[in-house]
C-alpha positions as CSV (number, residue, x, y, z in Angstrom):
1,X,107.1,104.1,69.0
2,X,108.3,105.2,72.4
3,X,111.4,106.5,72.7
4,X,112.9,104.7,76.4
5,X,116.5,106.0,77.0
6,X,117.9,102.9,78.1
7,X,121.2,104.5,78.3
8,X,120.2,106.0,81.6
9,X,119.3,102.6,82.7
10,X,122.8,101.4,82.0
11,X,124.3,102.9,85.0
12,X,122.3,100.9,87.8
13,X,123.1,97.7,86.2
14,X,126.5,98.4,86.3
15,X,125.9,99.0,90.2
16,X,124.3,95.7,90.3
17,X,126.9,93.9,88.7
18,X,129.4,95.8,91.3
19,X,127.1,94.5,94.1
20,X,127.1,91.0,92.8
21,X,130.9,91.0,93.1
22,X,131.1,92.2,96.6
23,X,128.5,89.4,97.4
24,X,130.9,86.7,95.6
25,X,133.6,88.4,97.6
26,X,131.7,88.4,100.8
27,X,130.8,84.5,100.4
28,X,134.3,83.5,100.3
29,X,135.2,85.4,102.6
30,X,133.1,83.9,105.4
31,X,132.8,80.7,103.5
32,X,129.1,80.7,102.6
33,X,129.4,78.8,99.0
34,X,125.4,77.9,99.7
35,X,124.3,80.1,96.8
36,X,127.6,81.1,95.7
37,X,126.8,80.3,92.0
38,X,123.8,83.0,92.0
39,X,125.9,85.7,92.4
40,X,127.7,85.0,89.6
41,X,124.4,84.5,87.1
42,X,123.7,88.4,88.6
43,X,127.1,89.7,87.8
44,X,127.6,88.3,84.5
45,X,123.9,88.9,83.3
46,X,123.7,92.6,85.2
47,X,126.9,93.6,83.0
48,X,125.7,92.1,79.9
49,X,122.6,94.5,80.2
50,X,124.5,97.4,81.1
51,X,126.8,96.8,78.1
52,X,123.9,96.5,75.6
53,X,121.7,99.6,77.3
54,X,124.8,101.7,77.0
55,X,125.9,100.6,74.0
56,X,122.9,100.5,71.4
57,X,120.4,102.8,72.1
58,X,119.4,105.0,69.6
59,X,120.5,108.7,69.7
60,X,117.4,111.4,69.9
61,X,118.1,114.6,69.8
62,X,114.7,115.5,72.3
63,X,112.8,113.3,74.7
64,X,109.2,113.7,75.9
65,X,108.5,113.8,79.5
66,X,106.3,111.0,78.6
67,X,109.2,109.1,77.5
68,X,110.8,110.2,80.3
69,X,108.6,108.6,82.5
70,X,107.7,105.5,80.8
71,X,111.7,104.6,81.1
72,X,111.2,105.4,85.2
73,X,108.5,102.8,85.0
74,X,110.4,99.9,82.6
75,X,114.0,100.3,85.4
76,X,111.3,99.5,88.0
77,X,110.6,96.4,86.1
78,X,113.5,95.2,83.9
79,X,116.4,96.0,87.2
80,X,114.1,93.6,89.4
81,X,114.5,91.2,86.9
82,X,118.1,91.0,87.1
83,X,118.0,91.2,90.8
84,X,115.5,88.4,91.5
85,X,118.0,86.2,90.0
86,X,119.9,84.8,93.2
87,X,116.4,84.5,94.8
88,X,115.1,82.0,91.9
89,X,118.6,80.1,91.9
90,X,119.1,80.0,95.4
91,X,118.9,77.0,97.1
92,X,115.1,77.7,98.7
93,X,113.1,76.6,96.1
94,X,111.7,80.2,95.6
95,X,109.5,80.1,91.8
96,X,110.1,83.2,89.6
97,X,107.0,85.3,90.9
98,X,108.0,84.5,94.7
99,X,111.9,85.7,93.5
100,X,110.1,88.5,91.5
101,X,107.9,89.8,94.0
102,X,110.6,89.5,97.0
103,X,112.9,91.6,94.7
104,X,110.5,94.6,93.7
105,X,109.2,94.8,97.4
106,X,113.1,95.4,98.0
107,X,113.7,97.9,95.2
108,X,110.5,100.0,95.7
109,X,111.8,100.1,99.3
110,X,108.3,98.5,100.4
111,X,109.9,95.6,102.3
112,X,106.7,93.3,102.0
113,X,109.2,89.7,102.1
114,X,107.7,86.0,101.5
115,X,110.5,84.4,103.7
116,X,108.8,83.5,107.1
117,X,111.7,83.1,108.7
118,X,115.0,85.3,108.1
119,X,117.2,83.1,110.1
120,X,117.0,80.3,108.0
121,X,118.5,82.2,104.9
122,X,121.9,82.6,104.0
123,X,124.2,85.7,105.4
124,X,125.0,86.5,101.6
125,X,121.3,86.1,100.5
126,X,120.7,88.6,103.3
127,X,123.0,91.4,102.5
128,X,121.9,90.7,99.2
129,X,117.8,91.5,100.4
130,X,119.4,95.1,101.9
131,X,121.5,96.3,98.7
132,X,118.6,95.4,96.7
133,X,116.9,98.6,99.2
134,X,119.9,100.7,98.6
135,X,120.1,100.2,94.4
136,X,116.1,101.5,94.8
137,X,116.4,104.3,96.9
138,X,119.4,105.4,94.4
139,X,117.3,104.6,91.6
140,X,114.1,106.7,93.0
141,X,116.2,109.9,93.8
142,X,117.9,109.7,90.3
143,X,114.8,109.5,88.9
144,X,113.2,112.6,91.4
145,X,115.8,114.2,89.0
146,X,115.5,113.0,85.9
147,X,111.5,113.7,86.0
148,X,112.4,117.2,87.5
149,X,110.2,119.6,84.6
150,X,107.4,117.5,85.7
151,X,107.5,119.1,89.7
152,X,106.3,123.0,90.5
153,X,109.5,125.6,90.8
154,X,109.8,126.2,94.4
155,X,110.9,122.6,94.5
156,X,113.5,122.7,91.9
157,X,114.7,126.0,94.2
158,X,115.1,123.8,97.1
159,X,117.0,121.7,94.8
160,X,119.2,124.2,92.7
161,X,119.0,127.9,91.6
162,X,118.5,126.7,88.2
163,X,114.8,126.9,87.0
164,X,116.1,124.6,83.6
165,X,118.0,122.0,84.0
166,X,120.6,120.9,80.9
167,X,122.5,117.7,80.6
168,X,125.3,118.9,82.6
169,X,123.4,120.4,85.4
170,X,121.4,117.0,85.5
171,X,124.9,115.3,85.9
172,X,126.1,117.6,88.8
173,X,122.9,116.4,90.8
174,X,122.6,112.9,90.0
175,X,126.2,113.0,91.3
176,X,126.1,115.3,94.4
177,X,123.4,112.5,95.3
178,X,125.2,109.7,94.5
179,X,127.7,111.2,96.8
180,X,125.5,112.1,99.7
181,X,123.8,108.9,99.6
182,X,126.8,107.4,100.0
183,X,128.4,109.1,102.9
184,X,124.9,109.2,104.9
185,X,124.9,105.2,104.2
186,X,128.6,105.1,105.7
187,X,127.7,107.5,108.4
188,X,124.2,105.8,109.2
189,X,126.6,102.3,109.6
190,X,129.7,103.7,111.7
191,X,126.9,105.2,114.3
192,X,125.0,101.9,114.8
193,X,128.6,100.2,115.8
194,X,129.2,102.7,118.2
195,X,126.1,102.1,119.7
196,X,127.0,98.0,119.9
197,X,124.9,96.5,117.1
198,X,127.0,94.2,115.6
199,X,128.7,94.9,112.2
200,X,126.5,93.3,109.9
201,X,123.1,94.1,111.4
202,X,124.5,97.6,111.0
203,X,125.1,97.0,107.4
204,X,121.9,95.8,106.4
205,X,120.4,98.3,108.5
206,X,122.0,101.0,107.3
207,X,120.9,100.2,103.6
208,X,117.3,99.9,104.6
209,X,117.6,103.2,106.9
210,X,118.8,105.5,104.1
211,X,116.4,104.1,101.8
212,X,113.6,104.1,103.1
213,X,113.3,99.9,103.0
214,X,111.7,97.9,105.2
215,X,113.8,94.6,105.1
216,X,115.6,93.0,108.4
217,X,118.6,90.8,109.0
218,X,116.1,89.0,111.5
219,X,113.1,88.0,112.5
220,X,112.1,90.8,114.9
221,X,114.3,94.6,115.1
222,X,113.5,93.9,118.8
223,X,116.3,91.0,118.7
224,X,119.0,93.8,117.4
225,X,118.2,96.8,119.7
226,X,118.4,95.7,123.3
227,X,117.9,98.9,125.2
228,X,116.6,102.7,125.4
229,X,119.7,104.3,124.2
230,X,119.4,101.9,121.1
231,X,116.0,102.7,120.4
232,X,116.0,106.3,120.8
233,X,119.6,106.7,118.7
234,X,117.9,104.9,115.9
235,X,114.3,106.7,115.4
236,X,116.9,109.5,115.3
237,X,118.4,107.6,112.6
238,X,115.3,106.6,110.9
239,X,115.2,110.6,110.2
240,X,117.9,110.6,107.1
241,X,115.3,109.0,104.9
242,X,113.0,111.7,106.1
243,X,114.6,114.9,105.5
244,X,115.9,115.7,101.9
245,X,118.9,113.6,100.8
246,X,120.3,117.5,100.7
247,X,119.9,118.9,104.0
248,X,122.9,117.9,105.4
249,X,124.8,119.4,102.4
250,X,123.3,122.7,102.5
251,X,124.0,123.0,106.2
252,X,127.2,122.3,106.3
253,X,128.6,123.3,102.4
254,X,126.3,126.7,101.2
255,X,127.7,129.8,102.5
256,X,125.4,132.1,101.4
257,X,122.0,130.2,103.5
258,X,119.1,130.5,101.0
259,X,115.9,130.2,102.4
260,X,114.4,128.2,99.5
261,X,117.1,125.6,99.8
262,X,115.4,125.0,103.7
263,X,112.2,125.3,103.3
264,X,110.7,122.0,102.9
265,X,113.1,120.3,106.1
266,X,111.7,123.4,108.2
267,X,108.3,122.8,108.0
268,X,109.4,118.9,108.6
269,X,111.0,120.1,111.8
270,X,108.1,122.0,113.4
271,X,105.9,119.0,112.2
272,X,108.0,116.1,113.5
273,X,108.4,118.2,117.0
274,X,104.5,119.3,117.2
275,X,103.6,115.3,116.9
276,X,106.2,114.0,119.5
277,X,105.5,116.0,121.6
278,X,101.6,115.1,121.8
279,X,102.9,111.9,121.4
280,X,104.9,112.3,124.7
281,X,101.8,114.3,126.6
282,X,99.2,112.1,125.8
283,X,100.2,108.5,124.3
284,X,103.0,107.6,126.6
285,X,101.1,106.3,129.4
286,X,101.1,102.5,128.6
287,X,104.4,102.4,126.7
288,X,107.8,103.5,127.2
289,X,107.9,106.7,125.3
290,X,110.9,105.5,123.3
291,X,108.8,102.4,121.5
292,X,106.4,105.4,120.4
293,X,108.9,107.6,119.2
294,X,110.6,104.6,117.1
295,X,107.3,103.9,115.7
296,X,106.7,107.7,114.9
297,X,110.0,108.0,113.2
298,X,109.2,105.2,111.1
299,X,105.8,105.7,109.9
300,X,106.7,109.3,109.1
301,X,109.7,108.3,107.3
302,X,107.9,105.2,105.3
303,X,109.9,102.8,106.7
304,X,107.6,100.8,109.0
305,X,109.8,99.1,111.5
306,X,108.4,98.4,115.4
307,X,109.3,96.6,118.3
308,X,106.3,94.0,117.8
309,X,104.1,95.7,121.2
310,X,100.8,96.1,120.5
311,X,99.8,99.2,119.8
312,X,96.4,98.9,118.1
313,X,95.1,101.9,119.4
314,X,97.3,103.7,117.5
315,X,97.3,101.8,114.0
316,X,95.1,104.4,112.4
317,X,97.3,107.7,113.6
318,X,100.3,105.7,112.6
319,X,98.9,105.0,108.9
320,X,97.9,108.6,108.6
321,X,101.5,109.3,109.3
322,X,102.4,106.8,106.7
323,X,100.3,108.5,103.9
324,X,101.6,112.3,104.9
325,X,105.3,111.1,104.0
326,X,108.3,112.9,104.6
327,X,110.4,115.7,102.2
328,X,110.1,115.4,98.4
329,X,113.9,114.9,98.0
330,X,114.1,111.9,100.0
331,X,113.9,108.1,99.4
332,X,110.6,108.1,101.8
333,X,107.2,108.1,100.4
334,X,104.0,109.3,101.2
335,X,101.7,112.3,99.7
336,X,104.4,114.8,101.1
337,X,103.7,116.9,103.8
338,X,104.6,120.2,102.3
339,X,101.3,119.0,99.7
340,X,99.3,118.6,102.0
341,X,99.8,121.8,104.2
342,X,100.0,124.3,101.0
343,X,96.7,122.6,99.8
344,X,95.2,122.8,103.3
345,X,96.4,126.3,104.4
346,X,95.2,127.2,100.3
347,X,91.3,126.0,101.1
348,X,91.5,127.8,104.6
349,X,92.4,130.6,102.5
350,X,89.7,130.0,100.4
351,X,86.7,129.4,102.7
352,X,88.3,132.6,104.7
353,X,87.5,134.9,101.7
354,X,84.2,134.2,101.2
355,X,83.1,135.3,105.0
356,X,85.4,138.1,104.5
357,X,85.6,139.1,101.1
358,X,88.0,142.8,101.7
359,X,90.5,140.8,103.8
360,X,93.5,139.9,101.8
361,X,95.1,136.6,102.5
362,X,98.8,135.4,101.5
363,X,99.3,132.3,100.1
364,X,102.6,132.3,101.8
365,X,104.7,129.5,103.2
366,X,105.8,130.0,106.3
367,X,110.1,130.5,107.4
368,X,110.1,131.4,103.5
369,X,108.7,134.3,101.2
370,X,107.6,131.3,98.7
371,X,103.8,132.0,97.4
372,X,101.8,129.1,95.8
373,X,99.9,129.4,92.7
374,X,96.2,128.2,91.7
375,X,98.4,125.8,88.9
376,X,100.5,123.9,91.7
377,X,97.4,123.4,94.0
378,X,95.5,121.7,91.0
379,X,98.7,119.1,90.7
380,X,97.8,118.4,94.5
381,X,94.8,118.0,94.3
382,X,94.7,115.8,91.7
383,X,97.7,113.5,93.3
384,X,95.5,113.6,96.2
385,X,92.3,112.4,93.9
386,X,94.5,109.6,92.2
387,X,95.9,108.4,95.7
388,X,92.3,107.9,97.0
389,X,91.3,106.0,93.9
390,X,94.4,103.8,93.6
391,X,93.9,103.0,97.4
392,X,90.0,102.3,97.0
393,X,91.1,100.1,93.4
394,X,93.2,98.2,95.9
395,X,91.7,97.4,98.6
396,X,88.8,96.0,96.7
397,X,90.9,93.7,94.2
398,X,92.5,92.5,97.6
399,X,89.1,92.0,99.4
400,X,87.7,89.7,96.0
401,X,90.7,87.3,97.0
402,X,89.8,86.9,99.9
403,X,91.5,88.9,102.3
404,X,89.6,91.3,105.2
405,X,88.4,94.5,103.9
406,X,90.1,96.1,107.2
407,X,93.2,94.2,106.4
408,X,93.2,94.6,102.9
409,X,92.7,98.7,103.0
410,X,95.7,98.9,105.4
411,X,97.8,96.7,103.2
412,X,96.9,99.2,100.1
413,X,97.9,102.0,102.2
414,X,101.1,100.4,102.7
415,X,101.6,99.1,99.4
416,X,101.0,102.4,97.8
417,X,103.4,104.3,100.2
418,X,106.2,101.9,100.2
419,X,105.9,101.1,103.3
420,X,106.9,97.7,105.7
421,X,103.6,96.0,107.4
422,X,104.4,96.2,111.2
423,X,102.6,95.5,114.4
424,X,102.0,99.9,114.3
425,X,99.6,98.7,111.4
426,X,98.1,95.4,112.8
427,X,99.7,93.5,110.0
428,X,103.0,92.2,111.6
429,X,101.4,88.1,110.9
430,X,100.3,88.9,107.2
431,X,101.2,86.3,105.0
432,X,102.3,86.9,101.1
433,X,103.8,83.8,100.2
434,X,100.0,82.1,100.5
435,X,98.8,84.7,98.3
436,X,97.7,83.9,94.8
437,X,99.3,85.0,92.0
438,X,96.6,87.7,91.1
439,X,97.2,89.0,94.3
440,X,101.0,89.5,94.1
441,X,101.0,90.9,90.4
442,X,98.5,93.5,91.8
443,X,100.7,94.2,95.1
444,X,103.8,94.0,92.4
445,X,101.9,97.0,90.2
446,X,100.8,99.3,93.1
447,X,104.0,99.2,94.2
448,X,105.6,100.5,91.3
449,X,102.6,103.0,90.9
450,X,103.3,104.4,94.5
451,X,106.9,104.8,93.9
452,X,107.4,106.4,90.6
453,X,105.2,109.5,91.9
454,X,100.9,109.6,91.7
455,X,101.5,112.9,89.3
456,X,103.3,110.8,86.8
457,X,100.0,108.4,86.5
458,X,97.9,111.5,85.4
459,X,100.2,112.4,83.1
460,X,100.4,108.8,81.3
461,X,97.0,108.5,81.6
462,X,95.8,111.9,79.9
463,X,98.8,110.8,77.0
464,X,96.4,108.0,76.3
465,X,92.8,109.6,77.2
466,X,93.5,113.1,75.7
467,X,94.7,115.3,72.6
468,X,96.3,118.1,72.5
């Protein structure tokens, strides 16, 4: 019997229910008593589940990461449940897998939608689309925490100077974050007003930026941001959901700078700089550099958005972008770029010793004195092995339905990395409200898999496949 601590759940549907009543609020507000009524199934059924979660579950005095995990993976299912609910009722005819799907694309922070045209929905139904992004991007750094003796130590040091983390250490985090996320999302909205978008596009966006989502308040982000200074002010923005969720705290709040507490945003600094700037030498030629950096901030950040130019000749450098992913404490996706370069700089190392075997080379990060051991390359490794078998699992279950291989291996990169199909990708005309139902569950399941961490899928499947 498995041991879910549903008590942890409690707390985000209790922020749904919230949600719900600022929607009721917003609706009479403005007058929009469209799908007034939907709002109220959400609040009243949100707060019935946060009552019950919080109120029966069953005392155990020690949980198994296993357990652990496998409650991460039933909030990704059971909170889109609740939050699909003005979707079904809504007055658009939407059926439950349509609802589902929307809702799940919204808490994974994917953004995939199966509304073809945004204008035609309500303003309430909207916002709605956008908190949904918010609540998941809450939900997935909670979660960072609550899985955190899963993760190697030099990321808990970039996190805390605690190596073990009790209940009430776990409770300082979860609400530093809540905190943080907070502000940044208040911050994020008060600079797109100063720059003239209009209150609530600056709302909605602001909830997608600092989670990572990919939903709009329209059709195309090209009808919103109207010139350079707009452009170039956002894929700035775009960067919060890049960067850990703590930078900005440990800037401007830790006296005493650590090093280990920077690490990870440093090397994201050098990396983001190095690819603009070959970006602004050598790809700027047939664009205005400013549609190039929006898309660069996007696709490193997993959120997707573009301007809807063509930029085909760049779909494959944007999507490796896309996979590389931004910091580990952030609500963006990806393998991680800090994997990545201690894996790669590790196998340089490697193949180094070999040709010159009394050489000694330091498995050293750089702008830290952090060394990696042979234990945390293996958990890279293997995230990277699982990522290339999820994505090839994919792609072919979405080529059997009929959908181009091409098409179909960009859309499981995406799907697996949570991230918005865009004109970057060649995908800006896909279609999912055609899709079959086979399709959808699939896309629905990857993109729970891609957000609850590839490490966590070794670790549930050797639970099943092997004994200790």
């Amino acid at each position: 019997m498995f041991n879910l601590r549903i008590r942890y759940l409690s707390f985000f549907f209790g922020l749904i229910t919230i949600l719900s009543f600022f929607n009721v609020v917003y609706s009479y507000y403005l007058n929009l008593y469209l799908n007034l009524n939907t709002y109220y199934i959400s609040l009243f059924s949100s707060l019935l589940v946060a009552l019950i979660f919080y109120r029966f579950e069953k005392k155990q005095m020690k949980i198994s990461i296993f357990d652990k995990i496998l409650t991460v993976f039933f909030g990704y299912v059971t909170i889109p449940l609740i939050l699909s609910l003005p979707f079904y009722f809504s007055i658009y005819n939407l059926s439950f897998l349509n609802s589902f799907f929307e809702s799940i694309s919204g808490f994974t922070s994917t953004g995939f939608t199966i509304f073809e045209n945004i204008r035609h929905i309500d303003q309430s139904l909207i916002l709605w689309r956008s908190s949904i992004q918010w609540i998941g991007g809450l939900y997935f750094l909670f979660s960072i925490i609550y899985l955190i003796d899963i993760y190697d130590n030099s990321f808990k040091k970039s996190l805390t100077n605690y190596l073990s983390f009790n209940s009430s250490e776990i409770l300082k985090q979860s609400t530093k974050i809540f905190l943080l996320y907070s502000g940044l999302t208040l911050l994020i909205f008060i600079i797109l007003n100063l720059i003239s978008i209009r209150s609530f596009d600056s709302l909605n966006l602001a909830f997608s930026i600092i989670s990572s989502g990919g939903f709009l308040p329209t059709n195309e982000l090209s009808n919103i941001l109207k010139n350079n200074t707009q452009i170039i002010v956002f894929s700035l923005l775009l960067l919060f959901s890049y960067f850990s969720i703590f930078f900005s705290y440990n800037l401007l709040f830790i006296k005493k700078k650590n090093i280990n507490f920077f690490y990870e945003d440093l090397h994201l600094i050098f990396f983001y700089l190095i690819i603009v700037t070959i970006f602004f030498l050598f790809f700027s030629f047939n664009n205005e550099f400013s549609v190039n950096l929006l898309s660069l901030s996007s696709s490193m950040s997993n959120i997707g958005f573009s301007l809807g130019y063509d930029q085909s000749n760049l779909n494959f450098v944007y999507l490796i972008l896309v996979i590389i992913g931004g910091s580990f404490f952030s609500t963006s996706s990806g393998l991680r770029f800090i994997k990545i370069y201690s894996l790669f700089k590790y196998s340089i190392n490697q193949i180094l010793s070999f040709s010159r075997p009394k050489s000694i080379f330091m498995n050293k990060l750089i702008f830290t004195e952090i060394n990696f051991d042979f234990k945390e390359i293996n958990k890279y490794f293997l995230t990277i092995i699982i990522f290339i078998i999820s994505l090839f699992t994919l792609s072919i279950l979405l080529s059997l339905n009929q959908i181009q291989f091409e098409s179909a291996f960009k859309l499981s990169i995406l799907t697996i990395m949570n991230t918005v199909n865009s004109s970057s990708y060649g995908l800006s005309e896909f279609n999912f409200y055609n899709l079959n139902y086979f399709t959808k569950y699939c896309l629905i399941l990857f993109m729970i898999i891609g957000r609850i961490e590839l490490l966590t899928i070794m670790i549930i499947v050797k639970k099943f496949l092997f004994k200790d």
